[in-house]
C-alpha positions in Angstrom: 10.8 6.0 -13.0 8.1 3.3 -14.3 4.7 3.2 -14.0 2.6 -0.2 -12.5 -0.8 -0.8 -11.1 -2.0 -2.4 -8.2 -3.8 -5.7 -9.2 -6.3 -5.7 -6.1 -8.7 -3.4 -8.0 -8.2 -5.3 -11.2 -9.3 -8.7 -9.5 -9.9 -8.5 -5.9 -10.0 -12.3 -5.4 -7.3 -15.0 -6.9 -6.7 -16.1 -9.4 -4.4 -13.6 -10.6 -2.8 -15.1 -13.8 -5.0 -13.2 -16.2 -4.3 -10.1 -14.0 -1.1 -9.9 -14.7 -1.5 -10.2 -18.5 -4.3 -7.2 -18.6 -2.4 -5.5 -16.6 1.2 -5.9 -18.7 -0.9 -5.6 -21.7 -2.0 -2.0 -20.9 2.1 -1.2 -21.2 2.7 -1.2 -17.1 5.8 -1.7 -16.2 5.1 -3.3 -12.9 2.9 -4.6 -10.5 1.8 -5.7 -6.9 0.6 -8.9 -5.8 -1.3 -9.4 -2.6 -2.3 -11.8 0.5 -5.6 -10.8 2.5 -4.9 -12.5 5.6 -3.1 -16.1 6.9 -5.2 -18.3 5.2 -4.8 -16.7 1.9 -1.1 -16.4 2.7 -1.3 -20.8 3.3 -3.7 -21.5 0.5 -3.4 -19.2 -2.3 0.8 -19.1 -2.5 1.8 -22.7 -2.6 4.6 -23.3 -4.0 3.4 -24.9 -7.6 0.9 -21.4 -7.7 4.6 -19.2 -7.1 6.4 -21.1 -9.8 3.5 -20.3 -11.9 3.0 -17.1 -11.2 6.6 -16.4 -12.0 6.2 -17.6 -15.2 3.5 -15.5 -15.7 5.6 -12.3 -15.0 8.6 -13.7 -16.8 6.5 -14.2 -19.9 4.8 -10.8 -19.8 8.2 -9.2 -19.0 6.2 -7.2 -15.9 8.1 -7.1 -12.6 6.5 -7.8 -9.3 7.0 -4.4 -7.7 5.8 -5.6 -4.0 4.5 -8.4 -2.5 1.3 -6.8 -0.1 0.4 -8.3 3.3 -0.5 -6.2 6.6 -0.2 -8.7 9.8 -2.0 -5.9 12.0 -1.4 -8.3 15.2 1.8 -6.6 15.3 0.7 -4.0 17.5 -1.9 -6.5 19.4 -1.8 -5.4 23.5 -1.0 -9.3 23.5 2.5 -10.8 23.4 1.5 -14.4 22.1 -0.4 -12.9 19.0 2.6 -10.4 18.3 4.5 -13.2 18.0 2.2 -15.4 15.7 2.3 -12.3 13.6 6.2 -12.0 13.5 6.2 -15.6 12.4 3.4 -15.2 9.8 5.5 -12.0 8.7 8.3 -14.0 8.1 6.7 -16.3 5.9 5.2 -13.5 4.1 9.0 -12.5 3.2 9.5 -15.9 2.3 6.5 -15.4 -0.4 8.1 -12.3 -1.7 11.4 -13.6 -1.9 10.3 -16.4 -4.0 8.3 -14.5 -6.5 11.1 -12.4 -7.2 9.4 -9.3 -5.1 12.5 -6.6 -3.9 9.7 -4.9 -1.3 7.3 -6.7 1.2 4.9 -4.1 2.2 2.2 -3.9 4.9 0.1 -0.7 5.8 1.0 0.3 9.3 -1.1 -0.8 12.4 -3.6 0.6 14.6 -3.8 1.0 17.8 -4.0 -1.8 19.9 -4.2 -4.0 16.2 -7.9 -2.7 16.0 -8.7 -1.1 13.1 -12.2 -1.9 13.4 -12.3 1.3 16.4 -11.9 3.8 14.2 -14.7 4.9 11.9 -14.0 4.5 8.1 -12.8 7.7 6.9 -15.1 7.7 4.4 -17.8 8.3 6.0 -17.0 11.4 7.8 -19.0 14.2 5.2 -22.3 11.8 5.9 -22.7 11.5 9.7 -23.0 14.4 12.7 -20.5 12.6 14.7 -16.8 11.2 14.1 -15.3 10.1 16.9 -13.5 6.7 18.0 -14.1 5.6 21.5 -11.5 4.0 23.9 -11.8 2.6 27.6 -9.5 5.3 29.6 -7.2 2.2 30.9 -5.2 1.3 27.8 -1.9 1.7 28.2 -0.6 3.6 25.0 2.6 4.1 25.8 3.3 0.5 25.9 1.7 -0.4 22.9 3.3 1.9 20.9 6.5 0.0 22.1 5.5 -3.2 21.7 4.6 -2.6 18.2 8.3 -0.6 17.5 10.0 -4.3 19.2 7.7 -6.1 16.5 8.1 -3.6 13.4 12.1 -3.8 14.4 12.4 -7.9 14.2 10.6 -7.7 11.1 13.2 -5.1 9.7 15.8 -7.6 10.7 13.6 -10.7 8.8 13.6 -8.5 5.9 17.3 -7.6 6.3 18.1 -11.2 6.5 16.7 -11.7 3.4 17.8 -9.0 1.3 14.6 -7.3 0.6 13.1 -3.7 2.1 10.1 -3.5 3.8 7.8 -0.9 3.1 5.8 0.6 5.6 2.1 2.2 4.6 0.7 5.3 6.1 -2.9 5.1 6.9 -5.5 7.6 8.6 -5.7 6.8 12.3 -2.9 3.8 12.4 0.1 4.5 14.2 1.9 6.0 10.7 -1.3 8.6 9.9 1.0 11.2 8.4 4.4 12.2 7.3 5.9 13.3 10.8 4.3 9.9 12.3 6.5 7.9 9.8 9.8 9.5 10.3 9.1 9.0 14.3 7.9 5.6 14.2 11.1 5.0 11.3 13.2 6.4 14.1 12.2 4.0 16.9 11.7 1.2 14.9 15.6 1.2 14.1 15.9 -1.0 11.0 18.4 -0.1 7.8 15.8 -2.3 6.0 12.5 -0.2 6.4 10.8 2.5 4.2 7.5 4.2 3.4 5.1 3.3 0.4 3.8 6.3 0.5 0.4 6.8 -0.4 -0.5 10.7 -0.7 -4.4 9.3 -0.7 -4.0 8.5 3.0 -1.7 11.5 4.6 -3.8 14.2 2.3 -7.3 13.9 4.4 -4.9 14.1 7.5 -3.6 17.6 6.9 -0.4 16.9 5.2 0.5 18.2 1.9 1.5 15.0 -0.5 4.6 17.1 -1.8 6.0 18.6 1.9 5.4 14.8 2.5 8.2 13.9 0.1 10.3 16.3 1.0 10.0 15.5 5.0 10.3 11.3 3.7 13.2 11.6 1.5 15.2 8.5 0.3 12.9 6.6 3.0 10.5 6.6 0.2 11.0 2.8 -1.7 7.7 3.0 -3.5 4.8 5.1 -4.5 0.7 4.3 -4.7 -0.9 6.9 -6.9 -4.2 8.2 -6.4 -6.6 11.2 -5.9 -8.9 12.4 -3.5 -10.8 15.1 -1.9 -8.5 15.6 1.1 -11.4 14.9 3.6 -11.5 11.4 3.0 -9.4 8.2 1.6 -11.2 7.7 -1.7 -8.6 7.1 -4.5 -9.4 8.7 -7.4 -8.1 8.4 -10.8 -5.0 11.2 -11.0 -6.7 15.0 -12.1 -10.0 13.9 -10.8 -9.2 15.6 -6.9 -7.6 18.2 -5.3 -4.4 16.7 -5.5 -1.2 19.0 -6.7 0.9 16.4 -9.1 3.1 18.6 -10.7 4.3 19.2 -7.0 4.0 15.7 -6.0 5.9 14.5 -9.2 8.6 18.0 -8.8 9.3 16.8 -5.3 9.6 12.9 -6.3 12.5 14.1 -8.9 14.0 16.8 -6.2 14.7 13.6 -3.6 15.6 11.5 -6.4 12.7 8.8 -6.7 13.1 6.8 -9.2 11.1 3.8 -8.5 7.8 2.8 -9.5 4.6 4.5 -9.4 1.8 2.1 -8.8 -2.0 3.4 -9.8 -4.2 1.8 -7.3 -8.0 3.0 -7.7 -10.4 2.0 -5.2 -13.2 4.0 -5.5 -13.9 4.5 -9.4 -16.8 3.0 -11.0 -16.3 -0.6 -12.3 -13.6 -1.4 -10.0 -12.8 -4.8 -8.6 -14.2 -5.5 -5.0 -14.7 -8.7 -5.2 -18.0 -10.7 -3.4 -17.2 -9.9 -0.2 -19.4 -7.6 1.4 -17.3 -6.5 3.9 -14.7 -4.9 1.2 -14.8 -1.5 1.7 -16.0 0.5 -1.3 -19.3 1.1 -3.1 -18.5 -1.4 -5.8 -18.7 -5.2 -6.0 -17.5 -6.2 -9.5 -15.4 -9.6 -9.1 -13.1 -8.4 -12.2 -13.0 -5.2 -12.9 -15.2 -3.8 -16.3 -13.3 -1.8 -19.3 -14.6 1.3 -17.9 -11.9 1.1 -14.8 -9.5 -0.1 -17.3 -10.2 3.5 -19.3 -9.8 5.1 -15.8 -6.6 3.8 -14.9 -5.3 4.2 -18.0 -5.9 8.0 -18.3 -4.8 8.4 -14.7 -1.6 6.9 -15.9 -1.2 9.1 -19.2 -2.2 11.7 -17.1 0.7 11.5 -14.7 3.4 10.8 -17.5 2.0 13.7 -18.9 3.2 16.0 -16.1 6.8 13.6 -16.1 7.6 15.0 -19.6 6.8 18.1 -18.7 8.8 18.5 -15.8 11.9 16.0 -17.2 11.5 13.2 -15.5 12.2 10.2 -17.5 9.8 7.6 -17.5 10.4 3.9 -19.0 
């Protein structure tokens, strides 16, 4: 097993050269490059910027764990955006494929590809009401299909080229827990697709991280580490929520994990959020201070901590 970061809360916005370096420096193993949207995708990874990039990870002998992009289209009630976002998947792969990632991974849609009508998670200890409001003429039943045709061709894409694609459960999309992932897995029908799993977003949802790995099994490819208060999605540092990780990490070793483990901290002070205001979060440091560097480094040592303890070899 190894240990990487995420490198969205390190620097939110490009460029990520210097990323990479901090992040190697602090004695990760890996890491996880991202694209925020199409645009990103078209102006941030040209080719010149890949080849660099690579060089970058070559010379800092860090490996690109996954290459993050989440077309949430995919599950659009509308057949000519599904298919712009299949095609904008598949260049997505072809990112990933050139920066040397083995895993594309996307966090799983919503309903109807809006996100946007369902209340941030977050927010649920601060207001009287949490609800999400829908017209009573949707057809659900549909959607849900649609999205399965979508998330199977993009298997296939992935397939094709050699790489797994990692699905990401999220509170309310259509992979909110552990039982939702093995069902939409099942309809889905791809060889090629597995779980990121995130215990940060099944935990608030009632499921308990290590039944989690138990019920995912070897469709686990790849792991994002962080705490929380089982309520909401913050991600905490490791030890700093209600979290059990000696039964995470015991049922990680029982299923025979041995991937990476990716610390990704959203919510700690001095984390990068970049200058966009719509970010979610409470912070808006464009590169992250020394004091989320000391964060994610004792979430890490905290975690390898419990590894020896429990035999599991890390590198």
């Amino acid at each position: 097993m190894k240990f990487g970061a995420s490198s969205w809360p390190f620097q939110w916005d490009p460029p990520y050269e210097d990323t990479i370096r901090r992040v190697a420096g602090l004695g990760f193993k890996a890491i996880e490059l991202i694209a925020w949207n199409k645009e990103f995708l078209a102006d941030v990874y040209t080719a010149p910027k890949i080849a660099e990039l690579k060089k970058v990870l070559s010379g800092e002998g860090i490996a690109l764990s996954q290459f993050v992009m989440s077309p949430h289209d995919l599950a659009s009630p509308d057949a000519a955006k599904r298919k712009e976002a299949v095609e904008m998947f598949r260049r997505v792969v072809d990112v990933g494929v050139a920066l040397g990632s083995p895993i594309i991974n996307s966090v799983a849609c919503w309903p109807f590809g809006n996100a946007r009508a369902f209340p941030r998670i977050t927010t649920k200890p601060l207001v009287q009401t949490f609800a999400a409001a829908f017209p009573g003429n949707l057809n659900w039943d549909q959607n849900y299909k649609d999205y399965v045709e979508a998330l199977h061709t993009c298997g296939e894409i992935c397939r094709d080229a050699k790489v797994w694609y990692s699905l990401e459960p999220h509170p309310f999309s259509y992979m909110a827990n552990a039982l939702g992932a093995l069902r939409l897995l099942e309809h889905a029908d791809s060889p090629a697709i597995g779980i990121n799993f995130d215990p940060s977003h099944t935990f608030p949802m009632g499921d308990f991280p290590n039944v989690s790995v138990y019920q995912l099994g070897k469709h686990i490819k790849h792991v994002h580490a962080s705490d929380n208060d089982g309520v909401t999605n913050v991600h905490w540092r490791p030890g700093m929520g209600k979290i059990d990780w000696k039964q995470f990490l015991q049922a990680l070793k029982d299923v025979g994990y041995d991937g990476v483990i990716s610390i990704e901290l959203e919510d700690v002070p001095g984390v990068s959020r970049g200058t966009n205001q719509d970010a979610p979060g409470l912070f808006r440091n464009k590169t992250a201070t020394d004091e989320f560097v000391a964060e994610t480094v004792a979430g890490a040592d905290y975690l390898k901590n419990i590894c020896k303890e429990i035999g599991i070899r890390v590198e």
